[in-house]
C-alpha positions in Angstrom: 77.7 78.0 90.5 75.2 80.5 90.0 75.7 83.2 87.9 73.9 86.7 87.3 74.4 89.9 86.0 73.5 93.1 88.6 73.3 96.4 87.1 76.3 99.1 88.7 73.6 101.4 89.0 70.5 100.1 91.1 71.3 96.3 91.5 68.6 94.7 88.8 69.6 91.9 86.5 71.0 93.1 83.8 70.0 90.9 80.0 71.7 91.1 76.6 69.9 93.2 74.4 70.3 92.6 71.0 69.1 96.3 69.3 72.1 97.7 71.2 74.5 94.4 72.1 75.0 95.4 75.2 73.9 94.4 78.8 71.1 96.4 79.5 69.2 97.1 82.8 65.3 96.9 82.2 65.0 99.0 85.4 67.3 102.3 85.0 68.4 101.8 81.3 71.4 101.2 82.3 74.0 99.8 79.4 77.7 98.5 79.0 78.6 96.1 77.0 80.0 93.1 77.5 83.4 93.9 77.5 82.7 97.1 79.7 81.1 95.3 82.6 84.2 92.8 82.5 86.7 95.3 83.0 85.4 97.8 85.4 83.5 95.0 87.4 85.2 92.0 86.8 83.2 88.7 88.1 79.7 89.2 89.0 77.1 88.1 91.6 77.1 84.8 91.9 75.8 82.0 94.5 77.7 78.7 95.4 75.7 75.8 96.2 76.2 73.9 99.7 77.6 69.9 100.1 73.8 69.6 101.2 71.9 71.5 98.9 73.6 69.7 96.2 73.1 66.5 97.5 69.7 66.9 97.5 69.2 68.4 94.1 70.4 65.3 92.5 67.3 63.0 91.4 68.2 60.5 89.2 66.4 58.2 87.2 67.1 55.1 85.2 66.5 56.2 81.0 64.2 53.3 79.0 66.3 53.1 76.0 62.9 52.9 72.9 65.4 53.8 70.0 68.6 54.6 68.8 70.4 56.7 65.9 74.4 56.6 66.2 74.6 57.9 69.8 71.2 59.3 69.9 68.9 58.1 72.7 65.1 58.8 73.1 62.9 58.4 75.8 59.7 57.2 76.5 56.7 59.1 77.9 57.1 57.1 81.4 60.9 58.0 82.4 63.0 61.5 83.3 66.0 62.4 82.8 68.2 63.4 85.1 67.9 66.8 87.3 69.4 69.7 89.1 68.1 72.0 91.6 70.2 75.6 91.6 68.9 78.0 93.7 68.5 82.3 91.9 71.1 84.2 93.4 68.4 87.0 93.2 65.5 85.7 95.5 66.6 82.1 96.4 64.3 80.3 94.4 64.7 76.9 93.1 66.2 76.9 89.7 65.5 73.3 88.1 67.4 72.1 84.8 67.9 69.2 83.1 71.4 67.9 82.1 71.9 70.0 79.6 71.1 73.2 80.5 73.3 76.0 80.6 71.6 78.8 80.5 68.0 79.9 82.4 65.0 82.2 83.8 64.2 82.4 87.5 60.3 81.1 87.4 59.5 83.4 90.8 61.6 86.4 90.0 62.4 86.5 86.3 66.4 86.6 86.8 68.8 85.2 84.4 70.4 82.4 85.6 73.6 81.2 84.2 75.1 78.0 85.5 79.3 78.0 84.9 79.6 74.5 85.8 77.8 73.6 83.1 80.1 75.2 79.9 83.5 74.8 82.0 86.4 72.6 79.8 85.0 70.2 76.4 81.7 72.0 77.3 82.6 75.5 76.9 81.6 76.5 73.1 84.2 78.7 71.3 82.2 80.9 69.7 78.6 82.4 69.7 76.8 84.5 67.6 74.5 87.1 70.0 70.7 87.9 69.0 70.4 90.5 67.1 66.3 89.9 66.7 64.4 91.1 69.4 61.8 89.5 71.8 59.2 92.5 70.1 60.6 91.7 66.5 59.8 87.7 67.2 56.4 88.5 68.4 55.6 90.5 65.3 56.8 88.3 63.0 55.1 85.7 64.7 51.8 87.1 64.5 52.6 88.1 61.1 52.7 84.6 60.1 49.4 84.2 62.1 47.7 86.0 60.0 48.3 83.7 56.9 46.1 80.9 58.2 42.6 80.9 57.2 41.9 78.0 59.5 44.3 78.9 62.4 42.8 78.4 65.8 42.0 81.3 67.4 44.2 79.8 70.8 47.6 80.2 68.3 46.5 83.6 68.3 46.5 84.4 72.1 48.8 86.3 74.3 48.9 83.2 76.3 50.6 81.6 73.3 53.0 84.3 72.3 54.5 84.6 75.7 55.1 81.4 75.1 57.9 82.6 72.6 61.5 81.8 74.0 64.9 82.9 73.3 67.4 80.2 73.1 70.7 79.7 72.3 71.1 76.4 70.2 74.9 74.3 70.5 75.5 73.6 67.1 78.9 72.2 65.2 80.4 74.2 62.7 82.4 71.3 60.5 84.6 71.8 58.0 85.3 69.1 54.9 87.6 68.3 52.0 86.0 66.5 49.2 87.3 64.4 46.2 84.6 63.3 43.4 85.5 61.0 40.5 82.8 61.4 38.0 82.8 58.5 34.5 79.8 59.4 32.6 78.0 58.6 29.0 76.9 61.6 27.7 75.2 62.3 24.3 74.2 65.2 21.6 71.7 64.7 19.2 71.9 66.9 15.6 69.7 66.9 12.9 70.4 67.8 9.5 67.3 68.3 6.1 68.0 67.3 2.6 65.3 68.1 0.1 62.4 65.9 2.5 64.6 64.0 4.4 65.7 64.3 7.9 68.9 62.6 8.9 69.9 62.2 12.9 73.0 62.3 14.1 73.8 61.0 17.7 76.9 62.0 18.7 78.7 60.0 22.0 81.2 61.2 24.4 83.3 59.2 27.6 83.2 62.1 29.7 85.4 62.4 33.3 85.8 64.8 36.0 88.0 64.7 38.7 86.3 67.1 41.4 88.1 68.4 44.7 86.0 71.2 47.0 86.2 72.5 50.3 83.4 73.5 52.6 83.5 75.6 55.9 81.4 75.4 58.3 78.5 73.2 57.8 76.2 73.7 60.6 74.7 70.8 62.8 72.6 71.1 66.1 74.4 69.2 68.2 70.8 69.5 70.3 69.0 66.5 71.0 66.2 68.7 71.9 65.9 70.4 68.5 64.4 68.9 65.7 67.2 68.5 62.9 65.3 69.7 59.9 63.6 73.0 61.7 67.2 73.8 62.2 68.7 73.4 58.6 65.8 75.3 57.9 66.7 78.1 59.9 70.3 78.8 57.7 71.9 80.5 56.3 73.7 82.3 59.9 76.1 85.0 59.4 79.3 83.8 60.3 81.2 87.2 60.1 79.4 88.0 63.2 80.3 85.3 65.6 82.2 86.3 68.8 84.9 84.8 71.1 82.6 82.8 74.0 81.6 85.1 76.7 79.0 84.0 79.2 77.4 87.4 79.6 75.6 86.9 76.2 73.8 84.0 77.8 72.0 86.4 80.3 68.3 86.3 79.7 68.3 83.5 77.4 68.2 80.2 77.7 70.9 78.1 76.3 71.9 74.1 76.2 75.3 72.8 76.0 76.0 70.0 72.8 74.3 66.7 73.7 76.1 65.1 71.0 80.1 65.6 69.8 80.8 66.1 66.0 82.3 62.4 66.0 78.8 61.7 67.1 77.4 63.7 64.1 80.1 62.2 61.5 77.3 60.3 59.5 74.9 63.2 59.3 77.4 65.8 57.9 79.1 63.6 55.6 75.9 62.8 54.1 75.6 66.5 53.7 78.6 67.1 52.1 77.9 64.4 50.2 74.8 65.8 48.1 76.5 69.0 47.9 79.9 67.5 46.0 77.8 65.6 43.4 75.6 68.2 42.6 78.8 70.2 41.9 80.1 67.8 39.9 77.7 67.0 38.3 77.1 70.8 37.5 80.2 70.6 35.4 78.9 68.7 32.8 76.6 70.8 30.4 76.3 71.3 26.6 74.6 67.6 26.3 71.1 66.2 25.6 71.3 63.0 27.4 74.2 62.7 30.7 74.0 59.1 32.6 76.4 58.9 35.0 77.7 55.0 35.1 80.1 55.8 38.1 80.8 57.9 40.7 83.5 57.8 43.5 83.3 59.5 46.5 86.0 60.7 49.0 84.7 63.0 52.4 87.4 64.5 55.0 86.6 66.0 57.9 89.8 68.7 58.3 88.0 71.0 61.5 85.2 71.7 63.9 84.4 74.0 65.6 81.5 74.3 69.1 79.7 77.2 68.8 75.8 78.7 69.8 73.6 80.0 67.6 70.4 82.3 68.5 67.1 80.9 68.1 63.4 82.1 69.2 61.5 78.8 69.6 57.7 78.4 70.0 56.2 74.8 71.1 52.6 74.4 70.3 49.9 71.4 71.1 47.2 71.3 69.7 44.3 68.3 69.2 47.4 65.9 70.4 50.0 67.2 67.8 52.6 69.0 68.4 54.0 72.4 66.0 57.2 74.0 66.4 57.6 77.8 65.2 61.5 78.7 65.0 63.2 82.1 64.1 66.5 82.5 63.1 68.0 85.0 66.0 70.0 87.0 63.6 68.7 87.2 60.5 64.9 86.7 60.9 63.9 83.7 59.1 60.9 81.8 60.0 60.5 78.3 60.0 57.2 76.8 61.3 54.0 74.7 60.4 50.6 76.6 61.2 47.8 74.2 63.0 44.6 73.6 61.3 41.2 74.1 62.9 38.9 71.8 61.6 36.0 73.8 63.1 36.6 76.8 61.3 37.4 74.7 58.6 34.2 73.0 58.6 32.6 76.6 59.4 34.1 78.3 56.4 32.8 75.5 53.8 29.5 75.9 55.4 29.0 79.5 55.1 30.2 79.2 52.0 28.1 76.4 50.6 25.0 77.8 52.2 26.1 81.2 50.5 26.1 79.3 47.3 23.0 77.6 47.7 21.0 80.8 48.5 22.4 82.5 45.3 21.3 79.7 43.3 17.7 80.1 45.8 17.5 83.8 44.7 18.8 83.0 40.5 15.7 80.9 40.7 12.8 82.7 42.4 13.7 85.9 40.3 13.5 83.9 37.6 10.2 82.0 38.1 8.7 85.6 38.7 9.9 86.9 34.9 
């Protein structure tokens, strides 16, 4: 099932737009938020697929298994993964997506597509936090950053790149966890005391414990195998205050991927986490001494909730010389996450100027010189 959003007015796709969180229409300025369009026009345009069209929209290939991480599966360069053909229920086009796609654009006519199928039952996320950064904001910011590189290649610079610049909405686990730490540690103070000209030091030793228990809500993990893990950790800290119950018309003009993996699949990553986070804790608690060595440490890590939500992202991918850079912005509050792309030739140009600057300086020091 195809899904998109016509405007009351003039019959346009209407998008979320996230300056006034409502669905807009970029035709007549039409606006009503989500809520709004629900109730006064209830379920809207959508376009059923045939027995035959969907029999031949399935292509399926055969994955090469090259590496694997829990339940993590890459593939190599030579094999797909498996397809879909929808059809726009603007203009008829064919809509490809890949397996987990939820969420897309219409390459002829530009028309949100959402696909219901795909975020019906375990797939359907509870919650999802709307953009709230705009397409123009992300392009700012972006060239912004640009601007930063001395060596940047002019080609990161282009239009063509930043239209490049994509909104998406990311399937991430919020998990929450109980922790128990046991902390034994030999700690020491050192004092030193003067009489007349001597100086005595004193070493004092201590058995110190601690018997730690936390809590921590919602730890974030992209549940995305499409996203790179530490672009994403990156991208935090979300405001959580502002997530909303599920509603597909936030999808519309976005792009948006259900979870690839469960939080059972994700159980070694967050613990790990959680983890870091407890000891440092605990090991915050003891203070006041000159020397701490911990000689052991126990460790207990419950998992007591998830939760499946979506979180907004603006993504850039960017190849250049046969590596490949990911820009990333955080779809509420703005953060930017990204590695800028080094042009050797202006590199190479820059030093040259500069050391033929140089050595003309030192030309000139000398003649004017030679002549006094």
């Amino acid at each position: 099932m195809v899904i998109t959003y016509k405007c009351p007015s003039c019959g346009a796709p209407m998008v979320f737009d996230p300056e006034s969180q409502k669905l807009t229409c970029g035709h007549c300025g039409t606006g009503l938020s989500v809520k709004e369009y629900e109730e006064k026009y209830g379920k809207p345009l959508m376009r059923e697929e045939t027995e035959q069209e969907k029999a031949a929209g399935r292509m399926d290939a055969k994955p090469v298994e090259t590496e694997e991480e829990g339940s993590r599966v890459s593939y190599d360069q030579g094999s797909t993964m498996n397809v879909k053909k929808y059809h726009c229920s603007s203009c008829g086009a064919e809509v490809i997506t890949d397996e987990t796609t939820a969420a897309s654009i219409c390459g002829f006519c530009g028309s949100p597509t959402l696909l219901e199928e795909r975020m019906e039952g375990a797939k359907r996320p509870e919650r999802v936090l709307p953009f709230q950064i705009t397409r123009e904001q992300a392009v700012e910011k972006f060239r912004a950053w640009t601007k930063r590189g001395l060596f940047t290649p002019k080609g990161f610079r282009s239009q063509s790149t930043i239209d490049k610049i994509t909104g998406i909405y990311v399937p991430f686990w919020l998990v929450d966890y109980r922790v128990g730490v046991r902390l034994h540690a030999h700690c020491t103070r050192t004092r030193v005391t003067r009489s007349d000209d001597t100086e005595y030091i004193y070493t004092d030793h201590y058995d110190v414990r601690r018997n730690v228990k936390a809590g921590y809500e919602k730890i974030p993990m992209d549940a995305s195998e499409k996203m790179d893990d530490e672009t994403m950790d990156l991208l935090e800290p979300f405001n959580y205050q502002e997530l909303k119950p599920f509603d597909l018309p936030y999808l519309s003009g976005y792009l948006a991927d259900i979870y690839s993996y469960t939080e059972k699949d994700m159980e070694g990553r967050g613990k790990k986490r959680v983890r870091g986070y407890a000891l440092a804790e605990a090991r915050g608690t003891i203070s006041g001494y000159s020397g701490v060595n911990v000689v052991e440490q126990q460790l207990r890590v419950d998992e007591t909730g998830a939760e499946y939500v979506l979180l907004p992202v603006w993504m850039l991918n960017y190849r250049y010389q046969g590596k490949q850079y990911q820009f990333a912005i955080n779809g509420q509050t703005g953060k930017l996450v990204g590695t800028l792309p080094i042009s050797k030739g202006r590199m190479f140009g820059w030093w040259a100027g500069l050391t033929g600057g140089f050595f003309a300086a030192i030309t000139l020091i000398s003649v004017v010189g030679g002549l006094l």
